[in-house]
Structure formats: structure tokens, C-alpha cells
C-alpha positions as CSV (number, residue, x, y, z in Angstrom):
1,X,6.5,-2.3,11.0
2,X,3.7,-3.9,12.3
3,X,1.0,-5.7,9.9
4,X,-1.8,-3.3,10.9
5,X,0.6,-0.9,10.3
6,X,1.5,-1.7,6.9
7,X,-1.7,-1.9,6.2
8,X,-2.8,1.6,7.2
9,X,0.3,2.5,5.2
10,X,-0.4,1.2,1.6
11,X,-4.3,2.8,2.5
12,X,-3.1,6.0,2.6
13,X,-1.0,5.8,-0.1
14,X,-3.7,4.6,-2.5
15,X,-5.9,6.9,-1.1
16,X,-3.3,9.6,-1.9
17,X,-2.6,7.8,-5.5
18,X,-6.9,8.3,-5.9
19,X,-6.5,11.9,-4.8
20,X,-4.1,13.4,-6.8
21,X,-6.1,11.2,-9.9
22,X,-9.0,12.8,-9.3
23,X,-7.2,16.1,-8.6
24,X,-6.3,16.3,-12.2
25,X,-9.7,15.2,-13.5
26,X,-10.5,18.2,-12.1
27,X,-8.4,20.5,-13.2
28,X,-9.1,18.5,-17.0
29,X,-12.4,19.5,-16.2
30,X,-12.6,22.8,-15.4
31,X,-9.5,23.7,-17.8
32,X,-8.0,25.9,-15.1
33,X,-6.1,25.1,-11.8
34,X,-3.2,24.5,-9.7
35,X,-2.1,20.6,-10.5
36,X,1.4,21.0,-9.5
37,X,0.7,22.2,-5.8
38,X,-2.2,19.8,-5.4
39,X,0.2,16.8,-6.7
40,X,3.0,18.2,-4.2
41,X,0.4,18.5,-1.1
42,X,-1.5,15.6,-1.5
43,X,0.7,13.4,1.1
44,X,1.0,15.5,4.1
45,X,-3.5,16.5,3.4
46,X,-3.9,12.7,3.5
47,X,-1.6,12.2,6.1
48,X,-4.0,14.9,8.3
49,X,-7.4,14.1,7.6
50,X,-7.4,10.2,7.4
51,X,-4.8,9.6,9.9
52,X,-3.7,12.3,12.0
53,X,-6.4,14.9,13.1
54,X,-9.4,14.6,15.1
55,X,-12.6,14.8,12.9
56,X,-15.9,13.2,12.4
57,X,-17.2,14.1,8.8
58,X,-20.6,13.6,10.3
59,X,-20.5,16.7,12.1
60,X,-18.0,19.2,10.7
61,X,-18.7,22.2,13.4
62,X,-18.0,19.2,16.0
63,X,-16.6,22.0,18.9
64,X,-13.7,19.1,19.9
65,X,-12.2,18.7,16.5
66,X,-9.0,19.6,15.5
67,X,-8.7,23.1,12.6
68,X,-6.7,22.9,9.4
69,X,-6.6,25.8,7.2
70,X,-5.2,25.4,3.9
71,X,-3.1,28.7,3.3
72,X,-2.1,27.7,0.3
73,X,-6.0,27.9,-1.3
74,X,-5.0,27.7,-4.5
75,X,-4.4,24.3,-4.3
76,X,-8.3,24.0,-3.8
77,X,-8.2,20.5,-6.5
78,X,-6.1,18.4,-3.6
79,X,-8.2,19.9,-1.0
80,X,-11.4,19.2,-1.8
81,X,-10.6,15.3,-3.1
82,X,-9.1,14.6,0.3
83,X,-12.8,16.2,1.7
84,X,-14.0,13.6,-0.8
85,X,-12.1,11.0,0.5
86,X,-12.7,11.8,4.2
87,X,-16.8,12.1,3.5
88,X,-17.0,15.8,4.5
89,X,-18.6,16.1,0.5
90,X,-20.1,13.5,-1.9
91,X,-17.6,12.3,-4.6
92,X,-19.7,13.3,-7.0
93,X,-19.4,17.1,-6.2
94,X,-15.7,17.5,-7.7
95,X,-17.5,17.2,-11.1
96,X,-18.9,20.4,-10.5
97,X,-15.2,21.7,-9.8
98,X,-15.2,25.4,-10.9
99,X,-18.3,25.0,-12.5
100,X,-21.3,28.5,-12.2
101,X,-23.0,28.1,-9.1
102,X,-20.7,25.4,-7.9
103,X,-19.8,25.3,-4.1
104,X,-16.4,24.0,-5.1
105,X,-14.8,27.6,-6.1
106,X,-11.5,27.9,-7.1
107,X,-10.5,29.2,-3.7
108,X,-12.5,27.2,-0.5
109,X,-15.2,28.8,1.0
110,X,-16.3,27.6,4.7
111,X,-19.6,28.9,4.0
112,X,-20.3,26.4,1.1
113,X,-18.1,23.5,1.7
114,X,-18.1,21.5,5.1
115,X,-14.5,21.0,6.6
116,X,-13.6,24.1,5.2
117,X,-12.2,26.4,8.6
118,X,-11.1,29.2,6.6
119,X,-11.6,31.5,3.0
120,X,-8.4,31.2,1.7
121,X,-6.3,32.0,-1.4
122,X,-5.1,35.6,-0.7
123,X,-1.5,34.4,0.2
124,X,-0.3,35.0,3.7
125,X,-3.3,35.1,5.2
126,X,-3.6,31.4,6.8
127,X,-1.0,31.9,8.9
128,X,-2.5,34.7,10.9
129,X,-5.7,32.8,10.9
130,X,-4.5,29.6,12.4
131,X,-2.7,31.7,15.3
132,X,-6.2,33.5,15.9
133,X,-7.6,29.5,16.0
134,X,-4.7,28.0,18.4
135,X,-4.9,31.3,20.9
136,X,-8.8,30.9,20.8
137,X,-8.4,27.3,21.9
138,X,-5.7,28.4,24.3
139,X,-7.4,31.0,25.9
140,X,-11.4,28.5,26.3
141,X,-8.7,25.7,27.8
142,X,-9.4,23.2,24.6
143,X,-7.4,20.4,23.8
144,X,-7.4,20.7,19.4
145,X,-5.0,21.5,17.9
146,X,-4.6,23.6,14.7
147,X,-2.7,23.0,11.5
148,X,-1.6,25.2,8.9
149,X,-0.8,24.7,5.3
150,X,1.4,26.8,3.3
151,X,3.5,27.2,0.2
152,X,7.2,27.8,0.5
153,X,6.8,30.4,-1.9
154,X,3.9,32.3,-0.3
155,X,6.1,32.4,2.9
156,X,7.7,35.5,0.6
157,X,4.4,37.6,2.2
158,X,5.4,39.2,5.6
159,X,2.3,38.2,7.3
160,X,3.5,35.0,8.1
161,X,6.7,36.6,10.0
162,X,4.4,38.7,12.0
163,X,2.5,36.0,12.6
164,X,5.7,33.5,13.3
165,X,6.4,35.6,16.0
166,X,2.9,35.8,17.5
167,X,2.8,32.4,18.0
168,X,5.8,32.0,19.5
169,X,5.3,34.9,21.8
170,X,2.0,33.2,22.9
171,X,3.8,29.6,23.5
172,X,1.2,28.4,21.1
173,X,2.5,24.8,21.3
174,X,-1.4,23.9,20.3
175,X,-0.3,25.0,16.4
176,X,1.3,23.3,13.6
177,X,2.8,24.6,11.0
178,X,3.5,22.7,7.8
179,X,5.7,24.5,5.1
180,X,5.0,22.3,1.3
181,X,8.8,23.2,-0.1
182,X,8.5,22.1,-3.6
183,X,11.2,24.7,-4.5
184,X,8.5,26.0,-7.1
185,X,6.3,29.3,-7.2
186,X,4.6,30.9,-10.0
187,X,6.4,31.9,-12.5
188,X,9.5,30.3,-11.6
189,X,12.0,28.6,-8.4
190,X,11.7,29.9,-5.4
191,X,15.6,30.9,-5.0
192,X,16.0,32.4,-8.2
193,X,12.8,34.7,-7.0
194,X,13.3,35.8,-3.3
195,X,15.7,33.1,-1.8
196,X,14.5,30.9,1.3
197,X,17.0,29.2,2.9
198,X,18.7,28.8,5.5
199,X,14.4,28.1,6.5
200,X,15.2,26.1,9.6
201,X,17.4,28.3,11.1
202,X,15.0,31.1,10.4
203,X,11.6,29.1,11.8
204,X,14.2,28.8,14.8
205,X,15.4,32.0,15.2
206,X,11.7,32.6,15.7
207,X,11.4,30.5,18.5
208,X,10.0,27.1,17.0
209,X,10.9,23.9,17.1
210,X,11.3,22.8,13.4
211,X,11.8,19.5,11.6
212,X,12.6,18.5,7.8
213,X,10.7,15.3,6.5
214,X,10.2,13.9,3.4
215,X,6.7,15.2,2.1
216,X,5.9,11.9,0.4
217,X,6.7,9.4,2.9
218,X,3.7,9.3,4.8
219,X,4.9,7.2,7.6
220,X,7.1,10.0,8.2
221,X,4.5,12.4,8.2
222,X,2.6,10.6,10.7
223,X,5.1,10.3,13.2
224,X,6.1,14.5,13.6
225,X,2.4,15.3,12.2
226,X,0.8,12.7,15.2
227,X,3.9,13.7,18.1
228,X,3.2,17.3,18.2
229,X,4.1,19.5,19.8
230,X,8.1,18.9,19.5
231,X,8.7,21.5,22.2
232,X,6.6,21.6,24.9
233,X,5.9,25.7,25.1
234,X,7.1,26.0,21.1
235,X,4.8,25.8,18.4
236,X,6.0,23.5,16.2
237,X,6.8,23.8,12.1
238,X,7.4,20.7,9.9
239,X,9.7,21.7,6.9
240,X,7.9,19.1,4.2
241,X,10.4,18.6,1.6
242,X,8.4,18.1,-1.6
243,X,8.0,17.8,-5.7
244,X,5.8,19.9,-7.2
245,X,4.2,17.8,-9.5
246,X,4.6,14.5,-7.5
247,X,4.2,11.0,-9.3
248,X,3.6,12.6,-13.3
249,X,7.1,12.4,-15.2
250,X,6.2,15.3,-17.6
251,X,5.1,17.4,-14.6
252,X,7.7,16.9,-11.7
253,X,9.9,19.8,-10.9
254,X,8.8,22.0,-13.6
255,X,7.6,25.7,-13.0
256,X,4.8,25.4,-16.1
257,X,2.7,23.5,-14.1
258,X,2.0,25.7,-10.9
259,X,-0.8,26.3,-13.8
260,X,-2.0,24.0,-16.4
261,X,-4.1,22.0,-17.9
262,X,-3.3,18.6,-19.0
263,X,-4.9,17.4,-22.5
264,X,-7.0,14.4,-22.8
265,X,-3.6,12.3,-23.7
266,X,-1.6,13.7,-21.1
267,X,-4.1,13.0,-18.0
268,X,-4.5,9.4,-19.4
269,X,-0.4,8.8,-18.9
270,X,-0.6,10.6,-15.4
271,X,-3.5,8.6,-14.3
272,X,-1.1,5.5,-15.8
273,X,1.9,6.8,-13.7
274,X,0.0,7.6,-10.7
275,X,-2.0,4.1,-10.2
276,X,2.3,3.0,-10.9
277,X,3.6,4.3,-7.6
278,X,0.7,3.1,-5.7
279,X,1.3,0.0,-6.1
């Protein structure tokens, strides 16, 4: 690994360290939210805005710039600290998180918040979107690209299997897909609920060209994330293998925080464990 290189590495892991900090704050605040999506996303939403995409936070309607809808909108706490982060919105906005009147709503709103592509939170529905987005750019002759966000567990709605197949009927190699498979959905694990695997083979059977990283390693991510298409004439799906709850002992892997909301105590020791594996 190069030096400039490493050092674009350890940037965007403390920048995802800050994110998923101020991500809880958040949540602390508002006493409602997602944290153990946002803590399992943060990487590959990092990964996209402040290494992969094409943006300029100057001008968010820039015609050139590459879309990213976040399916999973419940996971709004991640979303809008990596906006932070990327200088679409002041820092100081997240203190308004969920707040009356607040343009931070529990579910993004393009209308309020700038490098937001899409109203989201109804799950299924960002997978149909970001077809309509890559076809659009397809059929004007654009080079952006569009990526897609979702949950493993909201891939349960059959939207996104309608959709699947759109895509690949259209050769949409402009669209990227990015499953978060943290294993975890409300309520409980995704295979004792409705089972998922064998989720390669089915992404393929659809006609994609698929590959399994490691959600977290953000090197990773930026190689598959910054090559694609894999196929030319496929659109392309990137199985993120993830932990909900990523970098908080008391959090990883456990079903009770898709909600929750962690005391005073409790976001003091994640903060602790957090600044821990950044460094």
C-alpha cells in the first residue's frame, strides 16, 4: 500500500469512527432511532461519499453527479453524519436530529436536506427508485452512476425482485447495488424470519454480477465500490457482509438494538470503544 494510500485509509476510518460517534449522540438525543443499522452502514456510506462517488457539496443538484439513495431510511442517524462529514449540512444541524420543525426527520427528505436523492423509509422502495435513476441516465446518454442502499432484511419486500429484474433486463450496468447483511432485522435474525441465503446465487440467477466483501474493510470497499461495473452489460450488486452494531461490545450482533437508545453511561463506553478501533 502506497503512503498516500495509507493515508487516505486511516482518514476514512476515523472519519467513519466520528460518524458512527456522532450517530449515537444522535439517537442519545432524540431518545429514538436506529443505532444498530447506522453502526453497521457507516463503512460502505463513508466509503461512497468521501472516496468513491462523484459529488461537490457545493452544489448538490450538480446535473454530473453521481445518485445514492439510501433504501434503508431508517438508518437516517448514519446518513445524515456522513452529509455532515461530506459538507452537504452544517455539523451543527444533527443537534436538531428528530427535533419539531427539524429538517433532519427520522426518514430523509430531499426536499429539506441537500444530498438527499430520494424520500425514503417505506422499505422496498429504493430499489425501484434507483432503477428509475440509472435508466434515466441511460436513456439522456450520462455517465453517473447510481448507488443503492439496502438492508438484507428489507430485501424480504418483493419490490426489490421486480425491480432486480428490471435492471437487468435494461443492462443497467450504470447501477450499483449494495446489500448491508448484518444478519439482523427487527425483531429478530434474518433466517430465523424469512431465510436469505443462498443471496449470491439468487442476485445471479437475476442476471447480476455479484460480489461478497467485508463491510468494514474500507479498502475493500473502495476497490468493487470504485471498479464498477463488474460486468460490462450487468448491473452490479456488492453483498457487504456486516455487524449490526459495529465497534460497541454491548451492541454487536444483538437484535435489541435495530431500536434503542443508549443511556448517558452506555454512550460514554461506545464513544470509548469507538475512538479504540480507530486508532
Amino acid at each position: 500500500m502506497s503512503a498516500k494510500s495509507s493515508e487516505q485509509k486511516e482518514y476514512l476510518q476515523q472519519a467513519a469512527a466520528e460518524v458512527r460517534m456522532r450517530s449515537l449522540e444522535m439517537v442519545h438525543h432524540a431518545k429514538v432511532g436506529h443505532p444498530g443499522g447506522d453502526l453497521s452502514s457507516t463503512d460502505v456510506l463513508v466509503t461512497l461519499y468521501l472516496s468513491v462517488m462523484r459529488l461537490d457539496p457545493a452544489n448538490p443538484g450538480w446535473p454530473d453527479r453521481d445518485r445514492f439513495i439510501m433504501s434503508k431510511g431508517h438508518c437516517s442517524g448514519a446518513f445524515y453524519a456522513t452529509l455532515a462529514k461530506a459538507g452537504f449540512i452544517p455539523s451543527s444541524l444533527l443537534d436538531t436530529y428528530m427535533d419539531p420543525l427539524s429538517k433532519l426527520n427520522g426518514h430523509p427528505d430531499r426536499n429539506k436536506v441537500p444530498g438527499v436523492e430520494a424520500n425514503t423509509g417505506p422499505l422496498g422502495h429504493g430499489m425501484p427508485i434507483a432503477v428509475g435513476n440509472a435508466l434515466a441516465a441511460r436513456m439522456k446518454g450520462a455517465a453517473w452512476r447510481t448507488f443503492v442502499l439496502t438492508g438484507d432484511g428489507e430485501l424480504q419486500e418483493g419490490s426489490n425482485w421486480e425491480a432486480a429484474m428490471t435492471a437487468a433486463n435494461y443492462n443497467l450496468d450504470n447501477l450499483v447495488l449494495i446489500v448491508d447483511r448484518n444478519r439482523i432485522q427487527q425483531g429478530d435474525f434474518t433466517e430465523k424470519t424469512i431465510r436469505m441465503d443462498p443471496l449470491r446465487e439468487k442476485w445471479e440467477a437475476f442476471g447480476w454480477a455479484v460480489a461478497e466483501v467485508n463491510g468494514h474493510d474500507i479498502a475493500e470497499l473502495q476497490s468493487v465500490l470504485g471498479s464498477a461495473p463488474l460486468q460490462p452489460g450487468k448491473p452490479t450488486c456488492v453483498i457487504a457482509n456486516t455487524i449490526k452494531g459495529r465497534g460497541v461490545s454491548f451492541m454487536e450482533n444483538k437484535p435489541e438494538w435495530h431500536h434503542g437508545v443508549p443511556t448517558a453511561a452506555q454512550l460514554e463506553q461506545a464513544c470509548t470503544e469507538l475512538l479504540g478501533v480507530a486508532r
